[in-house]
Backbone as JSON Lines, residues from 0, in Angstrom:
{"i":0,"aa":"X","n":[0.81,-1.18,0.0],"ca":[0.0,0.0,0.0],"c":[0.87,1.26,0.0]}
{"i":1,"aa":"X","n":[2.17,0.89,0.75],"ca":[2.89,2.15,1.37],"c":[3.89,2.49,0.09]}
{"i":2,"aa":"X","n":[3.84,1.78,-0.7],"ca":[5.01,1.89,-2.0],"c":[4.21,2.37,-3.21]}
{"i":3,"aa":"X","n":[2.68,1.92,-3.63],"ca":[1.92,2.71,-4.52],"c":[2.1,4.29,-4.51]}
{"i":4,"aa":"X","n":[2.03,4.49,-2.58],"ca":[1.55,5.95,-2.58],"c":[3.05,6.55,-2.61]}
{"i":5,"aa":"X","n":[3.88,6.11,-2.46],"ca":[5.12,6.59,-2.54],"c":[6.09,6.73,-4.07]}
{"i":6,"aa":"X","n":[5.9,5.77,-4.72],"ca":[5.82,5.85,-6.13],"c":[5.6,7.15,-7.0]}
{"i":7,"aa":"X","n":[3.73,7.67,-6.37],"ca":[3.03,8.54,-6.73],"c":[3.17,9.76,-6.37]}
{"i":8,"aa":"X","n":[3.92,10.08,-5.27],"ca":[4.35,10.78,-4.32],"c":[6.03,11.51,-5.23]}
{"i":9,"aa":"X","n":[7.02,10.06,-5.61],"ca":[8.22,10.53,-5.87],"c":[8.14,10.94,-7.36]}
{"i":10,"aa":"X","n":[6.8,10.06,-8.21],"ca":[6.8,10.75,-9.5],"c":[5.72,12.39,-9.41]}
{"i":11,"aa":"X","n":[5.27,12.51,-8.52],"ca":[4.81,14.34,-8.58],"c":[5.63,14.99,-8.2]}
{"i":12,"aa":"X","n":[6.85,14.47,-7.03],"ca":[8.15,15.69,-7.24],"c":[8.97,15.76,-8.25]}
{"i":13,"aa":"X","n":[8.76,14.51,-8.87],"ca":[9.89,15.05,-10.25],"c":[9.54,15.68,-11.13]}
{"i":14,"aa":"X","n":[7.87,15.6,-11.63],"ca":[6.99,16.58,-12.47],"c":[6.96,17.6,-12.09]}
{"i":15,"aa":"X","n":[7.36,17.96,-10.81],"ca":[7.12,19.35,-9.74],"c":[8.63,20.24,-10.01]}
{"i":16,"aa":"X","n":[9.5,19.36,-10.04],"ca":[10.86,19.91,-10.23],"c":[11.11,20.25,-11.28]}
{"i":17,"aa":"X","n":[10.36,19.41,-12.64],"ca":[10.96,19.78,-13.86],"c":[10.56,20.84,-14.47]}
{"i":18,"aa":"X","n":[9.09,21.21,-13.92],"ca":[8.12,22.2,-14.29],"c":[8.99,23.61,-13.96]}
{"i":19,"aa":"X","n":[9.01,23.25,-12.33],"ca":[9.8,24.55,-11.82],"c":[10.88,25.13,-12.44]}
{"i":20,"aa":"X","n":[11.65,24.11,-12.82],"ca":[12.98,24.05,-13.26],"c":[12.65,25.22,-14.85]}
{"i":21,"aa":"X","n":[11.96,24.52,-15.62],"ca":[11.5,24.96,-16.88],"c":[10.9,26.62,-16.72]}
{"i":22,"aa":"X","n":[10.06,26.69,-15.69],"ca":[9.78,27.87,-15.61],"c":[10.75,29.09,-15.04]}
{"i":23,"aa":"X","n":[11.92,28.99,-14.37],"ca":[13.05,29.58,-14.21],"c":[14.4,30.36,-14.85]}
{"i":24,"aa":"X","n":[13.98,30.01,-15.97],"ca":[14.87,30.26,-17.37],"c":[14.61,31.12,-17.95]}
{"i":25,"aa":"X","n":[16.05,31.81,-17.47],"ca":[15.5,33.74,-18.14],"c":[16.26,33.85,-19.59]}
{"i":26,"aa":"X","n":[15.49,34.13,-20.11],"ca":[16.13,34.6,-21.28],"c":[17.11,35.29,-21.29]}
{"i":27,"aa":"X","n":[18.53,35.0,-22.32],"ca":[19.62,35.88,-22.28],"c":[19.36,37.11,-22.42]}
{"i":28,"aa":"X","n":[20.11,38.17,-21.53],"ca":[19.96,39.74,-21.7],"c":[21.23,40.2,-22.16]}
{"i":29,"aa":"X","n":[20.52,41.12,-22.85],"ca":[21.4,42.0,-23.97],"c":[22.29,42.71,-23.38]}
{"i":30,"aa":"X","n":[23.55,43.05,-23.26],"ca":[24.5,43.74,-22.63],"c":[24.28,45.05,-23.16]}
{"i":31,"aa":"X","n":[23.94,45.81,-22.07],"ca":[24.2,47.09,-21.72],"c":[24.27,48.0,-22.75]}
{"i":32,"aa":"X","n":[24.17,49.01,-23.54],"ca":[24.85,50.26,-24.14],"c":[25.38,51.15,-23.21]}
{"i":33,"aa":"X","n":[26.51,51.94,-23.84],"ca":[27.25,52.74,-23.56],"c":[25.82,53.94,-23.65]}
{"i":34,"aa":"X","n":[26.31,54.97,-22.65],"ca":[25.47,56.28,-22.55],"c":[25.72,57.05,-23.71]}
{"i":35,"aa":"X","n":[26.63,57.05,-24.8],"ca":[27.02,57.79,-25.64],"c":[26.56,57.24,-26.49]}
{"i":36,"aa":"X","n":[26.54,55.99,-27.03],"ca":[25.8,54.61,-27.68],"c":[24.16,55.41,-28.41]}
{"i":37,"aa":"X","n":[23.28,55.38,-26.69],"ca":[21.85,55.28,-26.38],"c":[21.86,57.11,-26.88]}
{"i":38,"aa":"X","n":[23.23,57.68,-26.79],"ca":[21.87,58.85,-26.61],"c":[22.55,59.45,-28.52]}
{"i":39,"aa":"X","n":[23.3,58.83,-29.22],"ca":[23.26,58.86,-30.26],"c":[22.23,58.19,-31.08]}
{"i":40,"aa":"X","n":[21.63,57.07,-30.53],"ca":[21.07,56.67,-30.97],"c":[19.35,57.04,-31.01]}
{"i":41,"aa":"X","n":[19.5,57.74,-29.86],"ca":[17.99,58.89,-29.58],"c":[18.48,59.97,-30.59]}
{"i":42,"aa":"X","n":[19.52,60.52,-30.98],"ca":[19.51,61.36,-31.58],"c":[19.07,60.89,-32.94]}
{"i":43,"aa":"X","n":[19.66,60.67,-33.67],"ca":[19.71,59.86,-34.9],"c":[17.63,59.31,-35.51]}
{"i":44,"aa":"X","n":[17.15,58.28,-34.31],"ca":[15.79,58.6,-34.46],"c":[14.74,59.8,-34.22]}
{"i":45,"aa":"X","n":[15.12,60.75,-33.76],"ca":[14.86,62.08,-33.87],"c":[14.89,62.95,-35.28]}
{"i":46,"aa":"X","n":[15.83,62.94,-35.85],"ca":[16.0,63.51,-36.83],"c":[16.76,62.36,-38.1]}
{"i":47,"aa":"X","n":[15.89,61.78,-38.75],"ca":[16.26,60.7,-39.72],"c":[16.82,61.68,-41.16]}
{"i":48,"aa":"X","n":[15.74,63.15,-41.31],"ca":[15.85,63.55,-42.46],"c":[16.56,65.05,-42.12]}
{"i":49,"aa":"X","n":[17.66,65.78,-43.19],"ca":[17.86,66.94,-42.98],"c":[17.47,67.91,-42.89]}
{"i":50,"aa":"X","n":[17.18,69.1,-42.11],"ca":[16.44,70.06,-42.51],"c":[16.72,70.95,-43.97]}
{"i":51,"aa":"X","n":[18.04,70.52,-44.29],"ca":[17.92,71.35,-45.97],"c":[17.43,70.76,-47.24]}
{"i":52,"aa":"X","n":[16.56,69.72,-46.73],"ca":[15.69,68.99,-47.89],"c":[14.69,68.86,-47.58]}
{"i":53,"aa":"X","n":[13.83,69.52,-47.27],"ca":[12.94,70.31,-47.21],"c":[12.12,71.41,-47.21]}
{"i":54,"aa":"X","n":[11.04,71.88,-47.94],"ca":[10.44,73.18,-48.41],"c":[10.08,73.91,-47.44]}
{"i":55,"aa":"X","n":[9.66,73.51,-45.87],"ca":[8.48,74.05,-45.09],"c":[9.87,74.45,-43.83]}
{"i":56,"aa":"X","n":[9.0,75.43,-43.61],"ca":[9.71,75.49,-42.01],"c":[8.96,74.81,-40.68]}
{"i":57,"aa":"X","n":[8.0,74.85,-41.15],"ca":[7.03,73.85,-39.9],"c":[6.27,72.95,-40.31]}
{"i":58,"aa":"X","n":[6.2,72.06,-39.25],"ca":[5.1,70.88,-39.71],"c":[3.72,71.58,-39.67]}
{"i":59,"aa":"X","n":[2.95,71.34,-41.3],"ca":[1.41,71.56,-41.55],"c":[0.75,71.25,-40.51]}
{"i":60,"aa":"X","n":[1.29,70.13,-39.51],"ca":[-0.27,69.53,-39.4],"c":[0.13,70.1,-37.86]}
{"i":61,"aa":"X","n":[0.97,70.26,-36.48],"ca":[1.1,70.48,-35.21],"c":[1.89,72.23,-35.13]}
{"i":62,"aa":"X","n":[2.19,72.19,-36.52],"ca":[3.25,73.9,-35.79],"c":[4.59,73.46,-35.98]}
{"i":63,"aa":"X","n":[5.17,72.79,-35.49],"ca":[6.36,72.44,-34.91],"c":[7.54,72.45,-35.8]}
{"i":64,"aa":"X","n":[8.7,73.34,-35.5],"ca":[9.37,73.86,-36.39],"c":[10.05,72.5,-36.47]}
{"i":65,"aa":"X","n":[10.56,71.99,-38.22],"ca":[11.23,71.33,-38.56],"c":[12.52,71.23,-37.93]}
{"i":66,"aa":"X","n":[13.37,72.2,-37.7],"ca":[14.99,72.25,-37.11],"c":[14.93,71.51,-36.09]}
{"i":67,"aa":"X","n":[13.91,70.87,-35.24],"ca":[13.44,70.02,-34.17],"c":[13.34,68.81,-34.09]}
{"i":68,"aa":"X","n":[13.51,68.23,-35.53],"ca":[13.29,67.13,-36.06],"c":[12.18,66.96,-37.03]}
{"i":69,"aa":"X","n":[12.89,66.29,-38.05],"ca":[12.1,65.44,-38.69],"c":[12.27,64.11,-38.99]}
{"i":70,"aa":"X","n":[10.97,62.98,-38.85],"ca":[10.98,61.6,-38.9],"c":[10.23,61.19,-39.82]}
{"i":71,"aa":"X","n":[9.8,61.95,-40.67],"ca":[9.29,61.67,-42.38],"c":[8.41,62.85,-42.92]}
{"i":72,"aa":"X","n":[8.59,62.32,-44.27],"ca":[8.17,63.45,-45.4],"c":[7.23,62.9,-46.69]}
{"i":73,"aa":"X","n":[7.09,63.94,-46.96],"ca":[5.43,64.03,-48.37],"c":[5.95,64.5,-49.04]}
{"i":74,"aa":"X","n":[5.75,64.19,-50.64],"ca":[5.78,65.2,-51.83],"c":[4.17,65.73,-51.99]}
{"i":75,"aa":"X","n":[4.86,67.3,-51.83],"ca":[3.46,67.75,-52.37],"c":[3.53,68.93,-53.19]}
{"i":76,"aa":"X","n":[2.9,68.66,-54.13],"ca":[3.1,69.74,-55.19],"c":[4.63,70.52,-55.59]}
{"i":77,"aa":"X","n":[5.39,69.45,-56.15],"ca":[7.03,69.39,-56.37],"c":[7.78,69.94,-55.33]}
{"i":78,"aa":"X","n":[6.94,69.85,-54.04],"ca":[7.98,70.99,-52.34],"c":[7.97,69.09,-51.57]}
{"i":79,"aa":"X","n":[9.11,69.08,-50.97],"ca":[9.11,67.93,-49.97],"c":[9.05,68.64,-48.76]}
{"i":80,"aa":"X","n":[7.96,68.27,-48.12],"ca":[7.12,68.53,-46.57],"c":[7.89,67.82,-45.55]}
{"i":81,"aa":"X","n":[8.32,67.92,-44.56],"ca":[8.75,67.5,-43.91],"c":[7.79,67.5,-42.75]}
{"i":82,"aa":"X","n":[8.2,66.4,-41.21],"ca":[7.06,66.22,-40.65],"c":[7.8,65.53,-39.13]}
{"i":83,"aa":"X","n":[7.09,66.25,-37.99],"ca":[7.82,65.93,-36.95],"c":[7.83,64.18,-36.65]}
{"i":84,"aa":"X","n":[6.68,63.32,-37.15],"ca":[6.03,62.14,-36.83],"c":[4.94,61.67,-37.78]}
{"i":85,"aa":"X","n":[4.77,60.47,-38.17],"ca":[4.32,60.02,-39.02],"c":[3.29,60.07,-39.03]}
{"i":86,"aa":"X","n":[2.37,60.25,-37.68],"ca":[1.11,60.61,-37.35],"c":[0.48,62.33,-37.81]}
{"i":87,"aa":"X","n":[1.28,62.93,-37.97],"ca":[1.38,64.11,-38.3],"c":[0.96,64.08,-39.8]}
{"i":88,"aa":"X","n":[1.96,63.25,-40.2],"ca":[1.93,63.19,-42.3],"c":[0.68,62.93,-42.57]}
{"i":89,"aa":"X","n":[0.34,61.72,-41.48],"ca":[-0.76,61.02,-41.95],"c":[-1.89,62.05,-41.95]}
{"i":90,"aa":"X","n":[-1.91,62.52,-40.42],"ca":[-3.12,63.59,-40.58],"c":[-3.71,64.68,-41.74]}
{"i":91,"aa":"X","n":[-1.83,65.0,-42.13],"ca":[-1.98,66.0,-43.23],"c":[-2.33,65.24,-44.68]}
{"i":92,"aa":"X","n":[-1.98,64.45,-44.57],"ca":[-2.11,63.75,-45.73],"c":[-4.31,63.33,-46.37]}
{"i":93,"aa":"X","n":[-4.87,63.73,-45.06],"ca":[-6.41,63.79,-44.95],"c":[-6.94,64.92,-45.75]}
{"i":94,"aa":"X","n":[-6.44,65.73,-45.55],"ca":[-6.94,67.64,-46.18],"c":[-5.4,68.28,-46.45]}
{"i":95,"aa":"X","n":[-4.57,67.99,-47.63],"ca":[-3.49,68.76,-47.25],"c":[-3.12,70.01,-48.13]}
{"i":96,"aa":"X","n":[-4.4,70.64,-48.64],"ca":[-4.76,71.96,-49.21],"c":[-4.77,72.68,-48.04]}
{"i":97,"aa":"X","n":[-5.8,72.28,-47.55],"ca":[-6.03,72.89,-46.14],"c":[-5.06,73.13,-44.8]}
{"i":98,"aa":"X","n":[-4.51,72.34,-44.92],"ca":[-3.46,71.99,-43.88],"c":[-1.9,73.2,-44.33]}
{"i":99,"aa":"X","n":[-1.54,72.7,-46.01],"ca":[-0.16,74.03,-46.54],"c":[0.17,74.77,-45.95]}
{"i":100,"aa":"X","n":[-0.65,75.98,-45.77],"ca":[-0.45,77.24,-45.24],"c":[0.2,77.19,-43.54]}
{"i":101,"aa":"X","n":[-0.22,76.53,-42.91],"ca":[0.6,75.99,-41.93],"c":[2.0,75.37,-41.98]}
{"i":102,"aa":"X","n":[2.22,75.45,-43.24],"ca":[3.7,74.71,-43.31],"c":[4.92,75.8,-43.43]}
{"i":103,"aa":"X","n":[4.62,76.95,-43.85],"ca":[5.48,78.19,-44.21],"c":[6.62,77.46,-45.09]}
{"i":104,"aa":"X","n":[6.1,77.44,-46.25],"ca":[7.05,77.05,-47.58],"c":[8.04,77.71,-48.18]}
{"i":105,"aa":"X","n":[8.97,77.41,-47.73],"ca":[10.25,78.53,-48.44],"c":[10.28,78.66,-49.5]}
């Protein structure tokens, strides 16, 4: 009687251990960047495009002067628009007659 339940007993700690075991396993972590690394690399996604290839001094769609960054652009009507965020383009890209005059086109 005493060896059934013991059997049953030593095979749920080993299912118990292997489980645990399995669930313990951290995924390798990525070593570190350098502070000079991270904050070039904030820079860089900030400003993907130059400000001298571009027509506007501000983004159409928020205000926001281009020299601030830009992270994408529109052709519109042979001027390349520049645009703080893609959410921005997109917006302008809805009404962007309407929207121009907000861009102050050099």
């Amino acid at each position: 009687m005493f060896t059934g339940i013991k059997r049953s007993f030593t095979q749920l700690l080993i299912a118990t251990t292997i489980v645990a075991s399995c669930n313990n396993q951290k995924a390798p972590e990525a070593p570190a960047a350098d502070t000079a690394t991270q904050a070039a690399s904030m820079e860089a996604d900030t400003t993907s495009f130059p400000v001298s290839m571009v027509n506007n001094k501000k983004d159409p769609t928020c205000g926001m002067p281009v020299t601030a960054g830009i992270s994408d652009t529109a052709h519109y009507k042979d001027k390349v628009i520049g645009f703080c965020s893609t959410e921005c383009k997109d917006e302008f890209k809805k009404a962007p007659d309407a929207n121009i005059a907000a861009a102050e086109i050099q």
